[in-house]
N, C-alpha and C positions, 0 to 999 in steps of 0.2 A: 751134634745134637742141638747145639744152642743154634745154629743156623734153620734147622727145621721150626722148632719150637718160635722162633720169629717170624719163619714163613708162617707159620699155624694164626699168630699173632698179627699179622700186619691181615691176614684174609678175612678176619673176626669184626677187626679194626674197619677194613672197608665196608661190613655186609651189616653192623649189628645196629643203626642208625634205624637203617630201612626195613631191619628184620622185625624191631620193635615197633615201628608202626604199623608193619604186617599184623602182626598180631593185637594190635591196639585195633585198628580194621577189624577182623575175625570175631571180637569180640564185638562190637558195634552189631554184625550182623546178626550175632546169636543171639544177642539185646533185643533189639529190636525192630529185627524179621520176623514175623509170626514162624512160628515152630512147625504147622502144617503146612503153609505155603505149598510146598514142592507136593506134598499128598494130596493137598485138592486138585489141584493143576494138572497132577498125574496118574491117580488114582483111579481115573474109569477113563475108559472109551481108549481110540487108539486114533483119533480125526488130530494131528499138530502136535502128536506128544510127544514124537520124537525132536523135534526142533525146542519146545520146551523144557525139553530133559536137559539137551547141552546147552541151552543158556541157562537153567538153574544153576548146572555144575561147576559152569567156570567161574563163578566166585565162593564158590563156598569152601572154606577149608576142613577141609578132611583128607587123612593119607588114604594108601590103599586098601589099608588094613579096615579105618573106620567108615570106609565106604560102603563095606561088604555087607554088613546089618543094615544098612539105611535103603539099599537095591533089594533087599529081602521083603521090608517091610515094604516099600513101594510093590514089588510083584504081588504079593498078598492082596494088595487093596488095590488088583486089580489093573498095576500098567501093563502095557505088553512087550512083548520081550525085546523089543526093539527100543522104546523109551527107554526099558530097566538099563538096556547093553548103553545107550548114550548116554545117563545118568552115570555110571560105570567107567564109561571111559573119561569124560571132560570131567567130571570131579576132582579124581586124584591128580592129573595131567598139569593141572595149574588153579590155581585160589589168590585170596587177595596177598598173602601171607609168600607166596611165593614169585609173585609178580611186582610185589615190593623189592626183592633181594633180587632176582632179574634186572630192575632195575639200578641196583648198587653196583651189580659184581658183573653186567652184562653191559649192555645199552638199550638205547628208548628203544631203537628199531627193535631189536628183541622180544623188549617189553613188550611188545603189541602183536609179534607177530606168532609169541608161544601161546597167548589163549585163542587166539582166532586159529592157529592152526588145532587145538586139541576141540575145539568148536564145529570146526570143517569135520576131524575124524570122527569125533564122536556120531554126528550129521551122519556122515554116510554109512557108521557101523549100522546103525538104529533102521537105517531105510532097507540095506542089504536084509538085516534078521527079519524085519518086520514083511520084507517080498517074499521072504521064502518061507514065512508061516503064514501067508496065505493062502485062504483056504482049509487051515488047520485049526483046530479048536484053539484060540488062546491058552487054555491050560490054569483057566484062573478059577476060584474056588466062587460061583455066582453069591451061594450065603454071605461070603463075604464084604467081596467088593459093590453089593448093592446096602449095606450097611453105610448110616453116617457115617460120615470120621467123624472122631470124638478124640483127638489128639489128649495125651495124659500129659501133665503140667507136673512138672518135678522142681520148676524151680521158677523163679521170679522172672527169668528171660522166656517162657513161653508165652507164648498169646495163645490164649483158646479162645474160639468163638461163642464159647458156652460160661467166659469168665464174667463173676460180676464185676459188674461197673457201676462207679455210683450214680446216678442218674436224678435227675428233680423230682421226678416218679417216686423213688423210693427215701425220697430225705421226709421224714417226719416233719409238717405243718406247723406252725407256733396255732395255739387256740383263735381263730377269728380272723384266720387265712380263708376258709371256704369263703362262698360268698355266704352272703344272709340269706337266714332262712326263716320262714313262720316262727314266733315265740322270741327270736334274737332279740336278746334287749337290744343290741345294735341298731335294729332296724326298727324300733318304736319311734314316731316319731316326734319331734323335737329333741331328738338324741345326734344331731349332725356333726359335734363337736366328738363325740364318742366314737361316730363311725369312722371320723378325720383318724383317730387316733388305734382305731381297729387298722386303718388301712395303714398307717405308719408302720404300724409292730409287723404288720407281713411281710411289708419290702424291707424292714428289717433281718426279718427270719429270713427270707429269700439269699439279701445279701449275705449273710452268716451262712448260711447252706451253703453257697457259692464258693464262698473264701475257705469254707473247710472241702469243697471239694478241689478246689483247684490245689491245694495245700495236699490231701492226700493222693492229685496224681500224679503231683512232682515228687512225691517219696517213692509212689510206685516207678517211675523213671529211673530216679538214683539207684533203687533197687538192682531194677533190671539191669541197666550200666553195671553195677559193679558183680552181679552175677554175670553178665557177659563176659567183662574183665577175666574174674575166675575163670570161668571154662578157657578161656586161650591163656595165661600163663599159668594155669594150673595142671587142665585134661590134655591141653589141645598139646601143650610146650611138652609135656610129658611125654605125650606119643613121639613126638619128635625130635627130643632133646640127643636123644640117643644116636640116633641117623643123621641129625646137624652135625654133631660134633664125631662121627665117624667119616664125614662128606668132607671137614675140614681138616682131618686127619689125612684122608687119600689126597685132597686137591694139594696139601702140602709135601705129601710124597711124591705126586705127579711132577708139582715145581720144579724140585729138586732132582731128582733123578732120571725124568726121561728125557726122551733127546731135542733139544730145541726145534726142530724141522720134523718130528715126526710127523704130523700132518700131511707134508708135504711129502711121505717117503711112502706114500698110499697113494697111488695114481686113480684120476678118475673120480668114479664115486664107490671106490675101496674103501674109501674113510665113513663114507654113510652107512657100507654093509657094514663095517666092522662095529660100528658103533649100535648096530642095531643090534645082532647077533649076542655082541656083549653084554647089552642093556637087557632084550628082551627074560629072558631066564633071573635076572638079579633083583632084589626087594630095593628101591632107593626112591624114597617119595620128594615128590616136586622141591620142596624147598632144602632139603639136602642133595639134589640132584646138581642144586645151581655154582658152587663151589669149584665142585667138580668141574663143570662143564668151562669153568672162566678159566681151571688151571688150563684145560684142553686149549682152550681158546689162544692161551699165549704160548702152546707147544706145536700152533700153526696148522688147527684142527677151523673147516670151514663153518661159516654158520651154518650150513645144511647139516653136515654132520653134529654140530652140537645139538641143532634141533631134534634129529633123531635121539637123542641121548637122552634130553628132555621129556620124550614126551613118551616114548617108547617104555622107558624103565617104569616108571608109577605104574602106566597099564597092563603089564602085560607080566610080573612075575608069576614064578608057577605057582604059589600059592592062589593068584587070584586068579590064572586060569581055570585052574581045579573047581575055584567054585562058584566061576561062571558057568561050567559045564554042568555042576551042578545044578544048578539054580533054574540055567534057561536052557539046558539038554546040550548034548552032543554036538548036534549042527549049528546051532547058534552058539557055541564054543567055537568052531572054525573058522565060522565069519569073523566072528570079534575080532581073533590072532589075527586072518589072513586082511583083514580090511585096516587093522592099526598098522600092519608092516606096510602093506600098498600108497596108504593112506599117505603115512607117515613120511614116506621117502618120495613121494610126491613132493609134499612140502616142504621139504628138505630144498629137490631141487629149483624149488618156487624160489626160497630164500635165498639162493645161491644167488637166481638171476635178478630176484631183487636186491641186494646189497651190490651186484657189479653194476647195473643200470644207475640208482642212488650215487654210485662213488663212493660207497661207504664200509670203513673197512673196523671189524670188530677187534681187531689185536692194536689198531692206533686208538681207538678208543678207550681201549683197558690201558693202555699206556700214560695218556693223557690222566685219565680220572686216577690212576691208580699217583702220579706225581703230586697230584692236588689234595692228598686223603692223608690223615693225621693227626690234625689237629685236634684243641680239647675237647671238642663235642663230640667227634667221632670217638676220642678216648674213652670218653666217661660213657660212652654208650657201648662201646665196649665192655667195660668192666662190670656195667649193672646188664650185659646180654649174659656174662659168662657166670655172677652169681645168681640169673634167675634160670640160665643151664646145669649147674652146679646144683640147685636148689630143686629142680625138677626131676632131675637123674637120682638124687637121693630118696625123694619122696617115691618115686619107682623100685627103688632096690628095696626101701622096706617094705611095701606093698607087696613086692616077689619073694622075699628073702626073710622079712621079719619074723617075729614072735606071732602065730594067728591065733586068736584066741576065742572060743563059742560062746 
């Protein structure tokens, strides 16, 4: 037990440096991305939306679960169902939160080549859905998606287009800012020392309007920052605290008990189906996927095969097949599945022949990095990853479990 429990520990130790800046990231974005961004960009017409779908997706974090209402509301307003399915699939596949800890628990080459690869599939998922509804009514409600957006602002990190802002326009004049007009004593004349003194008090007032607007948008700033903050170690850490810490639980089982060479005891690309087959049916989003994938890695599993692991599992469990199918029908349910497995094992074998061309080998890299990892920074980043885990898991069980009261 105390051998696992130190594997659990030392996995925690390497990943929670970079997991915390993940989410220090995550929060940045929710700060201070506008909130509709992805709705205007995606929200009408169907001319480049699939290509803007999966580069919105690959940095934004959200699992698979929180993905599913945010494809809803894009379909609503009007994407089509090929956008919705790219949005859909490079969302969950990888974020900035999960491509941080890729790079703790994996290597750079990884790092780079897990979102480009869920970029690629999402790409092709979107263009497959969107040929084969051609010709077909979109399926989108026109009352709607010829509506503004008018994004709703629930918190300090939204940007709406329709937010006030303070502006010179609206700051209140000091008296004898206008210019002069008939009857001003100002402008009677031999009054020129009065009028010196008219025009002082304005650039006065001006600068004072000034210094109190620049004053209230570095509070709206702060705001936002720390409402950002909130949403990833409070909503975001929440959805995932649970699947983090069950990813560190397997990877330390995997450690431990399966067979060093397994990898290598799958000839071929045995190890890419297996891991696909595995993956695709199972709930395991991006950032708890990656634990996992580094135990694999040192039980002599290839990069191709981890990448399928990656990238496969967030997209494609049955829960979120169900309600892709539901969402964008039947047919554009098949492509999704049949274009992420094609997709996916493409790039698998991509990486293969990339990392043997490079010379680059992913079990000496975990080796190396993993001799060098330890120290106090990594420790204490440890111990504040596992009380704001601790701290997030609890705030969930009472949310699920507590006292509700009307």
């Amino acid at each position: 037990m105390s051998g696992f429990l130190q594997v659990c520990w030392d996995i925690l130790v390497d990943s929670s440096v970079w997991m915390l800046f993940g989410f220090f990231m995550a929060g940045l974005l929710r700060a201070f991305v506008p909130a509709d961004i992805v709705a205007r960009h995606l929200g009408r017409g169907r001319s480049g939306n699939v290509f803007k779908a999966a580069l919105f997706g690959v940095p934004l974090p959200l699992c698979s679960c929180g993905v599913i209402p945010a494809a809803a509301g894009l379909r609503r307003m009007g994407a089509s169902r090929g956008a919705t399915a790219s949005f859909l699939i490079s969302t969950p596949e990888t974020g900035v939160d999960s491509m941080a800890v890729s790079w703790a628990l994996l290597d750079p080459l990884m790092t780079i080549m897990r979102p480009l690869s869920a970029f690629v599939t999402a790409m092709a998922a979107g263009l497959f859905i969107d040929a084969a509804d051609k010709g077909d009514e979109p399926g989108r409600a026109p009352a709607e998606s010829d509506l503004p957006l008018a994004p709703a602002c629930s918190s300090g990190c939204c940007s709406c287009s329709g937010a006030t802002k303070p502006t010179p326009a609206g700051i209140a004049r000091p008296s004898g800012a206008p210019g002069p007009e008939p009857g001003d004593p100002f402008a009677a004349p031999g009054n020129g020392g009065a009028k010196h003194v008219a025009a002082a008090s304005s650039q006065s007032g001006a600068a004072v309007a000034e210094h109190a607007q620049a004053g209230a948008a570095t509070a709206s700033s702060w705001r936002r920052f720390l409402d950002g903050q909130r949403f990833a170690f409070d909503d975001l850490m929440g959805d995932i605290a649970p699947w983090f810490g069950l990813g560190i639980v397997l990877a330390g089982l995997i450690t431990l008990y399966l067979p060093e060479n397994l990898g290598a005891m799958l000839p071929g690309g045995g190890a890419m189906l297996a891991m696909l087959l595995i993956s695709m049916p199972m709930y395991v989003c991006a950032t708890a996927s990656t634990p996992i994938a580094a135990a694999l890695a040192l039980k002599g599993f290839s990069p191709g095969a981890l990448l399928v692991f990656l990238l496969a599992g967030p997209a494609t469990n049955a829960a979120t097949v169900l309600m892709v199918g539901k969402l964008l029908g039947r047919r554009s349910a098949v492509i999704y599945v049949t274009t992420i497995a094609v997709v996916t094992m493409a790039c698998a074998v991509a990486a293969d022949a990339v990392y043997a061309a490079l010379g680059f080998h992913i079990h000496s890299w975990l080796g190396e990095s993993g001799a060098e990892e330890g120290g106090p920074l990594s420790v204490a980043a440890a111990l504040l990853m596992l009380a704001v885990l601790v701290r997030a898991m609890a705030r969930l069980a009472v949310r699920r479990f507590g006292p509700h009261t009307n």
